[in-house]
DSSP file (Angstrom, degrees, kcal/mol; ACC not computed):
  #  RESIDUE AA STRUCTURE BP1 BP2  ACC     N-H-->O    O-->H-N    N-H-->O    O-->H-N    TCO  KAPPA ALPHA  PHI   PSI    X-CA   Y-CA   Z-CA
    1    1 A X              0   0    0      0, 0.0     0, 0.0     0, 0.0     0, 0.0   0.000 360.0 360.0 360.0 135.7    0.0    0.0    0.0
    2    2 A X        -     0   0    0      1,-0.1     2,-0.4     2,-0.0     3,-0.1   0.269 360.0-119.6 -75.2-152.5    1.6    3.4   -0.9
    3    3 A X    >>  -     0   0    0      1,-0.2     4,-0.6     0, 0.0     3,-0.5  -0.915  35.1 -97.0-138.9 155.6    2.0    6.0    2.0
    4    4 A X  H >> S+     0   0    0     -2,-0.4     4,-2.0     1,-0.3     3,-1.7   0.953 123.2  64.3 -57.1 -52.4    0.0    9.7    1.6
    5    5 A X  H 34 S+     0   0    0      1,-0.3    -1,-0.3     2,-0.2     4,-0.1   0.825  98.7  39.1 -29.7 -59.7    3.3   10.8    0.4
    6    6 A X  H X> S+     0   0    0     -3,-0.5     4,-2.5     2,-0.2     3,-0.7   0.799 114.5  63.6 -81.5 -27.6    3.8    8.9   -2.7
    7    7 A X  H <X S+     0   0    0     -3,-1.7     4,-1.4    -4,-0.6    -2,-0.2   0.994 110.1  36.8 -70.6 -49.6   -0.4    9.7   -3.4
    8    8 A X  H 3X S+     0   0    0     -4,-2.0     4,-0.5     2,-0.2    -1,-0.3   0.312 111.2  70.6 -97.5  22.4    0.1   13.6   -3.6
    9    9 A X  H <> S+     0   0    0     -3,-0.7     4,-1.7    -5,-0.4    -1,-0.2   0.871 109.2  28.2 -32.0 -82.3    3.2   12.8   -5.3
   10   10 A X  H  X S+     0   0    0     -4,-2.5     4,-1.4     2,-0.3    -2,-0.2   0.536 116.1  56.6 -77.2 -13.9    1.7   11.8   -7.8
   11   11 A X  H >X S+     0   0    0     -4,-1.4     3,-2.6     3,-0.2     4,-1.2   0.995 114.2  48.5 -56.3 -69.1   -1.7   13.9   -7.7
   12   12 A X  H 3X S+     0   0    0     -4,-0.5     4,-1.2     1,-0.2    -2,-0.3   0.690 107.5  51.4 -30.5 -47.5    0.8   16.7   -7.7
   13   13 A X  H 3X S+     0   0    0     -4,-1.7     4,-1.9     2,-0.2    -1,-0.2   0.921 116.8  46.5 -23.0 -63.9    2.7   14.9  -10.9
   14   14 A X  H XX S+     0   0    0     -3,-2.6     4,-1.9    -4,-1.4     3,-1.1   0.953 114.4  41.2 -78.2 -71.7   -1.1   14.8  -12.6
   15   15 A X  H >X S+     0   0    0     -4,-1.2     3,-1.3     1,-0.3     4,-0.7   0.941 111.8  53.9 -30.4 -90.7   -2.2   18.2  -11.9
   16   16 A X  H 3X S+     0   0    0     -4,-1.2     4,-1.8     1,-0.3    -1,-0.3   0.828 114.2  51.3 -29.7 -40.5    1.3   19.9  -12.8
   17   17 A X  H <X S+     0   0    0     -4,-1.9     4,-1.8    -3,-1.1    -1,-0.3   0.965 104.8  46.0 -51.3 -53.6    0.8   17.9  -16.1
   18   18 A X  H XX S+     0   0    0     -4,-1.9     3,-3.1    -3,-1.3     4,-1.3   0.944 112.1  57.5 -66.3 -64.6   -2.6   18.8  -17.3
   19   19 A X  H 3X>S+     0   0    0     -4,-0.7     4,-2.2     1,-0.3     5,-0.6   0.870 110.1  47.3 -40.7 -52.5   -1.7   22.8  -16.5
   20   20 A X  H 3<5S+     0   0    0     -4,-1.8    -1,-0.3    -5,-0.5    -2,-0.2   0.671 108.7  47.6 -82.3   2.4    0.9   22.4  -18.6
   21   21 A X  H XX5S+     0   0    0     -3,-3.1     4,-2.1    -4,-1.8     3,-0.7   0.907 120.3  43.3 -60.3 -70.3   -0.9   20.5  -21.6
   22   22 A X  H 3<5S+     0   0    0     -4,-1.3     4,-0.3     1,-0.2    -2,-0.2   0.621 111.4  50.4 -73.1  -3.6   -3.6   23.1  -21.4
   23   23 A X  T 3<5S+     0   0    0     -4,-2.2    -1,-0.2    -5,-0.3    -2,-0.1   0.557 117.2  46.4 -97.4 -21.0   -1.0   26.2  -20.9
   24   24 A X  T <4<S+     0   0    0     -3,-0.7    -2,-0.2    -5,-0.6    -3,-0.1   0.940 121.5  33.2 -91.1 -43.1    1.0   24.6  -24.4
   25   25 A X  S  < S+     0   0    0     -4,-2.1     2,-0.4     2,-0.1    -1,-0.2   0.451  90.1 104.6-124.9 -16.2   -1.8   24.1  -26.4
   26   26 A X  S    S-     0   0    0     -4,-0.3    -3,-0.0    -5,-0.3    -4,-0.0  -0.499  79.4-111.6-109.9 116.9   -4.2   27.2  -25.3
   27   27 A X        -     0   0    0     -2,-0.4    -1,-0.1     1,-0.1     3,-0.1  -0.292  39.3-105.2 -53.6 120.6   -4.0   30.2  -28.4
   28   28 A X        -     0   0    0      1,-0.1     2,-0.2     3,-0.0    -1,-0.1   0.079  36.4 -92.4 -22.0 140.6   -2.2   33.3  -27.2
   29   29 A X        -     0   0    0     43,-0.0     2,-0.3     1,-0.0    -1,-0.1  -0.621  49.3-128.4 -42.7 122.8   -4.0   36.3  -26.5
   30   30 A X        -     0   0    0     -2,-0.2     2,-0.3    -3,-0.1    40,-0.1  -0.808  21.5-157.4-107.5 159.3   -4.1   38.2  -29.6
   31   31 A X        -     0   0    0     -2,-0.3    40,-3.7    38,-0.1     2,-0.6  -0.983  15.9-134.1-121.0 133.5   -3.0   41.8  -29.8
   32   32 A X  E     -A   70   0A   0     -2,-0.3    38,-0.2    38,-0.2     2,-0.1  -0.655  26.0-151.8-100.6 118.3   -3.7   44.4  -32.2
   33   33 A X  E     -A   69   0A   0     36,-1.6    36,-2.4    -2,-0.6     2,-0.1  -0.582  17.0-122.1 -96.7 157.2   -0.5   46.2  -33.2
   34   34 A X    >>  -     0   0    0     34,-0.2     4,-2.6    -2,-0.1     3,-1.0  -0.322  42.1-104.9 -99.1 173.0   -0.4   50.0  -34.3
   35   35 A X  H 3> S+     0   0    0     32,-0.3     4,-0.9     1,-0.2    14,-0.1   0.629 126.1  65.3 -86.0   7.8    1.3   50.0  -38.1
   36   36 A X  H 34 S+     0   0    0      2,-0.1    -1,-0.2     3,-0.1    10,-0.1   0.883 107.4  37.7 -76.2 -27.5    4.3   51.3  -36.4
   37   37 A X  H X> S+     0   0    0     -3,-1.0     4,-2.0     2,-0.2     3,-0.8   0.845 119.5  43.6 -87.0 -62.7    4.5   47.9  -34.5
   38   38 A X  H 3X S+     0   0    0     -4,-2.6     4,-4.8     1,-0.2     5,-0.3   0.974 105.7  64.6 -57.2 -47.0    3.5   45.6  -37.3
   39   39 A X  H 3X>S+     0   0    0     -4,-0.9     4,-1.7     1,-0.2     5,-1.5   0.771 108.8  41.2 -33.6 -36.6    5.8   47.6  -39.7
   40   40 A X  H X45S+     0   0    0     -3,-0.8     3,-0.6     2,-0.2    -1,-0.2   0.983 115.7  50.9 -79.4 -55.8    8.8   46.3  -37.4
   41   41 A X  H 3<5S+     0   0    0     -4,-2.0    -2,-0.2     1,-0.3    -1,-0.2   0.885 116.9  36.9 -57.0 -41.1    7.4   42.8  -37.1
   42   42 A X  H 3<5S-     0   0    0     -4,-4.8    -1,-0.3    -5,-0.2    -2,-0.2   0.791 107.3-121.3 -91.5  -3.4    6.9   42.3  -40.6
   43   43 A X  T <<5S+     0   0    0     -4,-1.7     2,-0.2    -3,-0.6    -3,-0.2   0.971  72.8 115.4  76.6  53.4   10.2   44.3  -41.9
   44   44 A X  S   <S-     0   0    0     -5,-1.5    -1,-0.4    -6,-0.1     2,-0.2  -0.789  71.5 -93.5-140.3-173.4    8.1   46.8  -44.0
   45   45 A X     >  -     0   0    0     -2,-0.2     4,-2.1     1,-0.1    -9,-0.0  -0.653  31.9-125.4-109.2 159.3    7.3   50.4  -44.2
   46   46 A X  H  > S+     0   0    0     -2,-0.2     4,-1.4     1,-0.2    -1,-0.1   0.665 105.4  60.4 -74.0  -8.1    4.4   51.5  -42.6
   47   47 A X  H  > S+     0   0    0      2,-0.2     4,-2.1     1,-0.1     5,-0.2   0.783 102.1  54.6 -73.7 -37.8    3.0   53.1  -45.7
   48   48 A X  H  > S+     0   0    0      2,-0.2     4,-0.7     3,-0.1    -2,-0.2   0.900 101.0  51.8 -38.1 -58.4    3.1   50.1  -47.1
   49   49 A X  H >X S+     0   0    0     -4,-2.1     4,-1.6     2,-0.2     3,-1.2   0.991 114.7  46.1 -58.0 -60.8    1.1   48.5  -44.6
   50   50 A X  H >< S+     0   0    0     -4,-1.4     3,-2.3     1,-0.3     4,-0.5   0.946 113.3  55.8 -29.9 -83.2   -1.8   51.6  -45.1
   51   51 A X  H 3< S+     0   0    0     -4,-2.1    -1,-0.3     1,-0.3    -2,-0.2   0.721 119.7  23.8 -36.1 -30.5   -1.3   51.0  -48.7
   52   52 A X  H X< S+     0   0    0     -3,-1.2     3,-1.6    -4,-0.7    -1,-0.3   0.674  86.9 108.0-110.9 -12.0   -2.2   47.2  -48.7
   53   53 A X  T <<  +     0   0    0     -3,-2.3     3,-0.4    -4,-1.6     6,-0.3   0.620  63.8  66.8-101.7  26.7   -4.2   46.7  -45.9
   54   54 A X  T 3  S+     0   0    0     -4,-0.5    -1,-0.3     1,-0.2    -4,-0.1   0.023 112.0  34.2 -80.5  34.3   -7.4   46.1  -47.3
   55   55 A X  S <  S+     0   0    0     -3,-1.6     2,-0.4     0, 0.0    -1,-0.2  -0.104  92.2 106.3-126.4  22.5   -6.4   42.9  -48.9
   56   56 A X    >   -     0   0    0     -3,-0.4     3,-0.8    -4,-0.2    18,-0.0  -0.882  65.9-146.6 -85.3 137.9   -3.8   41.9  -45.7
   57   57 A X  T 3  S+     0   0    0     -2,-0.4    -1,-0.1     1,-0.2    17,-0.0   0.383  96.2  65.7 -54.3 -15.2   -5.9   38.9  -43.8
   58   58 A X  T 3  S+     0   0    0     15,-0.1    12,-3.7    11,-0.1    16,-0.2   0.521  75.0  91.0 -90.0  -7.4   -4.1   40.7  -40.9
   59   59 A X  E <   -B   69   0A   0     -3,-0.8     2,-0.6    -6,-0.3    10,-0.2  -0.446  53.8-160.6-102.5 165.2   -5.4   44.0  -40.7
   60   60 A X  E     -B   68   0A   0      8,-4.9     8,-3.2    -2,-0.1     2,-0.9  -0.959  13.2-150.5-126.6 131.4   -8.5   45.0  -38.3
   61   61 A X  E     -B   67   0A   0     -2,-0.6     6,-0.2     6,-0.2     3,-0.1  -0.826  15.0-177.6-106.2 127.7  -10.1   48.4  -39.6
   62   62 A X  S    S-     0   0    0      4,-2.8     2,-0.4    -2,-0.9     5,-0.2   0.740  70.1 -10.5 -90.2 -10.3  -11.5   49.9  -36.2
   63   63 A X  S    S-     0   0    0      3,-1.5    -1,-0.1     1,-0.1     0, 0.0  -0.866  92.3 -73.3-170.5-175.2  -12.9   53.0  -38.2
   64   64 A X  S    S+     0   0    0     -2,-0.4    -1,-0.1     1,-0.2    -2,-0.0   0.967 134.3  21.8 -67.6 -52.6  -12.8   54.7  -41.7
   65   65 A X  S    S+     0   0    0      1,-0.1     2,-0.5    -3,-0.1    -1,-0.2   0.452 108.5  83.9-112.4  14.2   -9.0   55.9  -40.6
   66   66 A X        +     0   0    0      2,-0.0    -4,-2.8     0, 0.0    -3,-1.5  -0.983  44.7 165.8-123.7  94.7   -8.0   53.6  -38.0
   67   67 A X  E     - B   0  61A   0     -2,-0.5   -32,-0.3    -6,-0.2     2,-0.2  -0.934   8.3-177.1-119.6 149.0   -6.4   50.1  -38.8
   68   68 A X  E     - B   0  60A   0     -8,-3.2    -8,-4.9    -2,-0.4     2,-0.5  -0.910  23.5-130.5-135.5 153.9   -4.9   48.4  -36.1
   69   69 A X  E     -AB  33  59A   0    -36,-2.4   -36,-1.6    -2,-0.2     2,-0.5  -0.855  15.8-114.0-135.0 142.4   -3.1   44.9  -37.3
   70   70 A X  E  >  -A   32   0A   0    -12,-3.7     4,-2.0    -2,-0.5   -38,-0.2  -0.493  12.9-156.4 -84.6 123.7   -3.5   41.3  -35.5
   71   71 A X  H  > S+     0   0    0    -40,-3.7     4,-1.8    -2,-0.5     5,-0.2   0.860  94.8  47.2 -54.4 -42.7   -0.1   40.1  -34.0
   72   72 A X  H >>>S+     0   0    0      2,-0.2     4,-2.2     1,-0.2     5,-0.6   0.997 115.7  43.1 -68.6 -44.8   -1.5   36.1  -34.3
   73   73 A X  H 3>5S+     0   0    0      1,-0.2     4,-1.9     2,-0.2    -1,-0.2   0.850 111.9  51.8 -35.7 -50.4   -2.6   36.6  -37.8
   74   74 A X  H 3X5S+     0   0    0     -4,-2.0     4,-1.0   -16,-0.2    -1,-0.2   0.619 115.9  46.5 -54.2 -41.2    0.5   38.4  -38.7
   75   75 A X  H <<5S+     0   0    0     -4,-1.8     4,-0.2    -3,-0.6    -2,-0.2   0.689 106.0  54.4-103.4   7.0    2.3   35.4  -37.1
   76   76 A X  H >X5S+     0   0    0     -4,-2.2     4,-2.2    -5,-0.2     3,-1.6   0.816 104.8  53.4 -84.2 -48.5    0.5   32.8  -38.7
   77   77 A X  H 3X<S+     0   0    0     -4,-1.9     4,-3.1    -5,-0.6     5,-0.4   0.995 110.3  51.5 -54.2 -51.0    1.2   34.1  -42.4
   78   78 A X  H 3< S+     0   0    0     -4,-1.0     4,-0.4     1,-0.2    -1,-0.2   0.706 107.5  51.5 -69.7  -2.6    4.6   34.1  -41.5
   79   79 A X  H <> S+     0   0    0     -3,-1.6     4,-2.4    -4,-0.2    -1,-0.2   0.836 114.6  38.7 -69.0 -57.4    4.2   30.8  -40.5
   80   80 A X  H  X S+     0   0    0     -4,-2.2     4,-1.9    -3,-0.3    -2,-0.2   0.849 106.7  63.9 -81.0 -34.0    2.5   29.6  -43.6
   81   81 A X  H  X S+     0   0    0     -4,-3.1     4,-0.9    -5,-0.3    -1,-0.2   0.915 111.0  40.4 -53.1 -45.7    4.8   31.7  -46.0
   82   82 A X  H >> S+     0   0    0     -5,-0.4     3,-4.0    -4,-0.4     4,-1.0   0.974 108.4  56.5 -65.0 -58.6    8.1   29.4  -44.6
   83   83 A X  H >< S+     0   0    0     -4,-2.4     3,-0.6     1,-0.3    -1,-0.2   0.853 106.2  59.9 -69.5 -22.4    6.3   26.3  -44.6
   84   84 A X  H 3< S+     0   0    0     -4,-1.9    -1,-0.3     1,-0.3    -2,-0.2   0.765 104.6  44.0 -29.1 -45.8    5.9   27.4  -48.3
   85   85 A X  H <<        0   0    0     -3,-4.0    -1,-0.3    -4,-0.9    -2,-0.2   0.622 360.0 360.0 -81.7 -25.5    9.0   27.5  -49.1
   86   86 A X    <<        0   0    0     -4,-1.0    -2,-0.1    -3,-0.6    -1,-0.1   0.306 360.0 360.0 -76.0 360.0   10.4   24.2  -47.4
């Protein structure tokens, strides 16, 4: 028969696992970057970004003159662009 020890061992074990399943697998937070911010990320100009981003999948228009641009989106395209290339 174990001893309480070795039981919340191993509850402790089980627990500390599952956080960290669900902390690895659980989508970031996303954040909406100013084009000064995406501009960095993506190694463009920010006029560029203005200029394109009605067809970017990344960009969020809050208002007629206000686009703000989503950091996961923005890293998923760069995501799919490498595995493109590989």
């Amino acid at each position: 028969m174990a001893n309480i020890d070795d039981v919340l061992r191993q509850i402790i074990r089980e627990e500390l696992a599952a956080l960290q399943f669900t902390k690895r697998d659980a989508p970031e937070e996303d954040q909406l970057l100013t084009a000064s911010e995406a501009a960095k990320l993506l190694h463009v100009s920010e006029r560029w970004l203005y200029k394109h981003a009605s067809t970017l999948p990344y960009a969020v228009r809050l208002s007629e003159t206000v686009v703000r641009f989503s950091r996961n989106k923005i890293q998923a395209e760069i995501q799919r662009k490498l595995k493109m290339q590989t």
